[in-house]
C-alpha positions as semicolon CSV with decimal commas, in nm:
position;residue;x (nm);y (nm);z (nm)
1;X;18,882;-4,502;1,961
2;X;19,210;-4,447;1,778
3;X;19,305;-4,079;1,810
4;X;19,663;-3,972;1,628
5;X;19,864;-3,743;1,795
6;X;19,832;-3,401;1,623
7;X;20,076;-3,186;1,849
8;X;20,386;-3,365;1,744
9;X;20,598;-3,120;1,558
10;X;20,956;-3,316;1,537
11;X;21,071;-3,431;1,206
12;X;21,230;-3,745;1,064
13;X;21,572;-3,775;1,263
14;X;21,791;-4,062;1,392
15;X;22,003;-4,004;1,764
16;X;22,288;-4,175;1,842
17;X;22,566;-4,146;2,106
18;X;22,932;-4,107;2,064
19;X;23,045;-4,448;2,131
20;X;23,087;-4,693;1,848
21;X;23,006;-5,084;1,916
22;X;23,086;-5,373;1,727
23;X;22,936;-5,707;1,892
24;X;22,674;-5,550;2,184
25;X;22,396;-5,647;2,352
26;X;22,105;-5,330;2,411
27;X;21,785;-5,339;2,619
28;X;21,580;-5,054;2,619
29;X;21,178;-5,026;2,706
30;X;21,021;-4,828;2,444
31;X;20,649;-4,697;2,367
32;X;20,517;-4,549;2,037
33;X;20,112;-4,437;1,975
34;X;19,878;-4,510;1,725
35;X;19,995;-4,511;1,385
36;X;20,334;-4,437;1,543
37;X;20,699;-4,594;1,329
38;X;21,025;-4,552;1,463
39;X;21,320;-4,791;1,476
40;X;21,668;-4,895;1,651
41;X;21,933;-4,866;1,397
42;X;22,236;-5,071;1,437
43;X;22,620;-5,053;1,259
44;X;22,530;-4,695;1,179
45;X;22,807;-4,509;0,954
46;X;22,802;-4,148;0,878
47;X;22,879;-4,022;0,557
48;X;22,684;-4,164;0,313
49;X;22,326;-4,120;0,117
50;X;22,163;-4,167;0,465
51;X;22,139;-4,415;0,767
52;X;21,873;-4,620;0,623
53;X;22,079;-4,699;0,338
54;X;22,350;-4,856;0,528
55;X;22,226;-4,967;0,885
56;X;22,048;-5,227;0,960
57;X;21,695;-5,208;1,139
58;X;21,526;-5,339;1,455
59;X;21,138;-5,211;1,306
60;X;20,927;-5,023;1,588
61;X;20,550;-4,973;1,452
62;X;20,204;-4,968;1,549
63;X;20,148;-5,363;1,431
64;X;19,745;-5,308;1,466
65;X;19,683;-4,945;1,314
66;X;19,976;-4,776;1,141
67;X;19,788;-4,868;0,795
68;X;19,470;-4,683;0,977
69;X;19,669;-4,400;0,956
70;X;19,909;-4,452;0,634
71;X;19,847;-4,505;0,300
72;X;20,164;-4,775;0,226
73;X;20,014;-4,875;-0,082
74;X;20,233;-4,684;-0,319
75;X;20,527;-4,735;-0,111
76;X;20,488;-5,155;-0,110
77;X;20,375;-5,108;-0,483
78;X;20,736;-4,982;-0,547
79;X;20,879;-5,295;-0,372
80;X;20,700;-5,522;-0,578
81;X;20,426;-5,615;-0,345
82;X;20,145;-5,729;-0,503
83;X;19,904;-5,892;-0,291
84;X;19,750;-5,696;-0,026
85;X;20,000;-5,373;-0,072
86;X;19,773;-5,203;0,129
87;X;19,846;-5,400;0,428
88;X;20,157;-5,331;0,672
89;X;20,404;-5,660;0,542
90;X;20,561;-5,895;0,773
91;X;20,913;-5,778;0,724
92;X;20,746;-5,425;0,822
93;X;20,631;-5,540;1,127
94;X;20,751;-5,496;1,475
95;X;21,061;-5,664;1,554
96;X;21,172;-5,760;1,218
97;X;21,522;-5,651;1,065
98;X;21,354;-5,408;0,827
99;X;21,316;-5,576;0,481
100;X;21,527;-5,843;0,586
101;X;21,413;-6,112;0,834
102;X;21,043;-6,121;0,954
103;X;20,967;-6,205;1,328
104;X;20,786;-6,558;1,415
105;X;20,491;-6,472;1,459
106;X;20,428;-6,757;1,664
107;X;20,668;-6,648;1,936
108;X;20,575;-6,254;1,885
109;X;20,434;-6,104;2,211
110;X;20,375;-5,691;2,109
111;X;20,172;-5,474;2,356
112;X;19,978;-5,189;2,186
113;X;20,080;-4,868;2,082
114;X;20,052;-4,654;2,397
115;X;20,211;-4,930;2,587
116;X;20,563;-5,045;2,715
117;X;20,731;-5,314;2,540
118;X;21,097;-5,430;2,587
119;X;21,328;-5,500;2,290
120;X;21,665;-5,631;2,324
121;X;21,911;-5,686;2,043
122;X;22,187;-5,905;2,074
123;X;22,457;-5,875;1,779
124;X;22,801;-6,104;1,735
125;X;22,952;-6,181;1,430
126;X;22,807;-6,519;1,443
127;X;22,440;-6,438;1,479
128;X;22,183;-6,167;1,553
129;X;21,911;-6,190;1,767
130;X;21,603;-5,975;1,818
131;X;21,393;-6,019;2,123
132;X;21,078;-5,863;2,209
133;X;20,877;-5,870;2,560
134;X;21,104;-6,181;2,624
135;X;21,033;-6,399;2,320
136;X;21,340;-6,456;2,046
137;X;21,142;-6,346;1,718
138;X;21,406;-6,306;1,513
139;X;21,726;-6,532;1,436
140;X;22,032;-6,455;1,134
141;X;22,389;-6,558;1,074
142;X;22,510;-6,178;0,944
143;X;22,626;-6,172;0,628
144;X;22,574;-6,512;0,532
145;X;22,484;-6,668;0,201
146;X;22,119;-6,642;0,321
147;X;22,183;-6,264;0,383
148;X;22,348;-6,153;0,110
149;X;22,054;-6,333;-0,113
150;X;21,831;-6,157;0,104
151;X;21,993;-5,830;0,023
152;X;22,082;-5,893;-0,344
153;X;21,673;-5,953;-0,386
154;X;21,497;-5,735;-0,167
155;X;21,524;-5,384;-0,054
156;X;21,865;-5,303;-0,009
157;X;21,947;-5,427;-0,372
158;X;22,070;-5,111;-0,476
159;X;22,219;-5,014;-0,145
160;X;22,590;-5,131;-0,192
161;X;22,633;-5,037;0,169
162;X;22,350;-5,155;0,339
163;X;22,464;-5,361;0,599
164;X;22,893;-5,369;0,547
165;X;22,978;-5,206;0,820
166;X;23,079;-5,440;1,130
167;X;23,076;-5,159;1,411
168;X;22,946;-4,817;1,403
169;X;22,676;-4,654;1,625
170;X;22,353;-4,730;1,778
171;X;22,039;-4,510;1,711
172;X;21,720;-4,416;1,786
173;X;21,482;-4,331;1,464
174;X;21,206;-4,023;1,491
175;X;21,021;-4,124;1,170
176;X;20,740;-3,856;1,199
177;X;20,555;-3,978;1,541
178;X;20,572;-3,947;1,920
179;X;20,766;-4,230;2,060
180;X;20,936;-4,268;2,404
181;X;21,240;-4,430;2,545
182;X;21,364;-4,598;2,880
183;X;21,596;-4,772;3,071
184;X;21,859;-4,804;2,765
185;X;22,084;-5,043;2,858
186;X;22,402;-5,076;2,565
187;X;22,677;-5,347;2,718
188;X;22,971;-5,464;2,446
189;X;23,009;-5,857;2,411
C-alpha cells in the first residue's frame, strides 16, 4: 500500500553551498517516498526569475507513483503533450536532464521510492553524464547544436538563461516532499 507522507511541512526550496564549480564530478546517495520530486540542480546562478529557469536538472521522482499522487495533466497539457498527458513523460523521469535529455531506459536501474539509489553527475565542457545505481543513462555534448535545438523547442524556449551559465553552484531541490541525502561527494575536474 502506497501511503504519502502527510507530516511534511517544508516548502519548495533549493540548498546549495558556497563554493562555485565549473567542470565537477558529484556522488551523492539519495532517497525520496511515494509520490516524492526533488532534483540536483547544476550551474546554478542567483539573481534571476528563479533557479529553474536557468539551471539545469538531474530529475529525482517517484518513477512508479508520483502520477498516483499528482494530477500532471494540466501541467504536460501546457507543454504541448498530447498523448497520455496524464502520465509522468520520459524527460520527467528519474535521471533525465529535466525537459532536456531522457534516460535509456534500457540501461536505467531505479530502486523505489523509500529506497537508496546513487546518482552521480559528471559535467566538462565536452560532455555531461548522468549515472544512476551505476548505469550511464544519460549522455550530451553541452551546448551543442543538438542542445540549443533542444532548448529553442522545448521547455526552456522562453528561458533566455536556461542553461548559459558555465559554473555556478550545486543544489539540492525540496519540491514539496520528504527526501533524504548522503554521502555527498562534490570533487572539481
Amino acid at each position: 500500500i502506497l501511503e504519502k507522507d502527510y507530516s511534511y511541512k517544508g516548502s519548495r526550496d533549493i540548498i546549495y553551498g558556497a563554493r562555485e564549480f565549473d567542470n565537477f564530478e558529484l556522488v551523492v546517495d539519495w532517497k525520496i517516498p511515494p509520490g516524492g520530486n526533488s532534483g540536483i540542480f547544476y550551474h546554478i546562478a542567483e539573481g534571476y526569475s528563479g533557479i529553474p529557469e536557468v539551471a539545469p536538472e538531474y530529475q529525482l521522482i517517484d518513477d512508479a507513483h508520483y502520477t498516483d499522487f499528482h494530477d500532471i495533466t494540466a501541467y504536460n497539457k501546457s507543454l504541448g503533450v498530447t498523448v497520455n498527458p496524464h502520465l509522468l513523460q520520459p524527460l520527467q523521469s528519474t535521471g533525465a536532464d529535466y525537459a532536456m535529455y531522457a534516460p535509456d531506459v534500457n540501461q536505467k536501474v531505479l530502486h523505489p521510492a523509500g529506497e537508496w539509489n546513487t546518482t552521480r553527475i559528471i559535467f566538462t565542457e565536452k560532455e555531461v553524464q548522468h549515472w544512476l545505481n551505476g548505469k550511464l543513462i544519460v549522455r550530451f555534448e553541452p551546448w551543442s547544436a543538438d542542445w540549443q535545438n533542444k532548448k529553442a523547442n522545448g521547455k526552456w524556449n522562453l528561458a533566455p538563461d536556461y542553461g548559459k551559465f558555465k559554473k555556478g553552484y550545486i543544489g539540492f531541490q525540496d519540491h514539496g516532499s520528504s527526501l533524504w541525502f548522503r554521502n555527498i561527494k562534490i570533487k572539481p575536474l
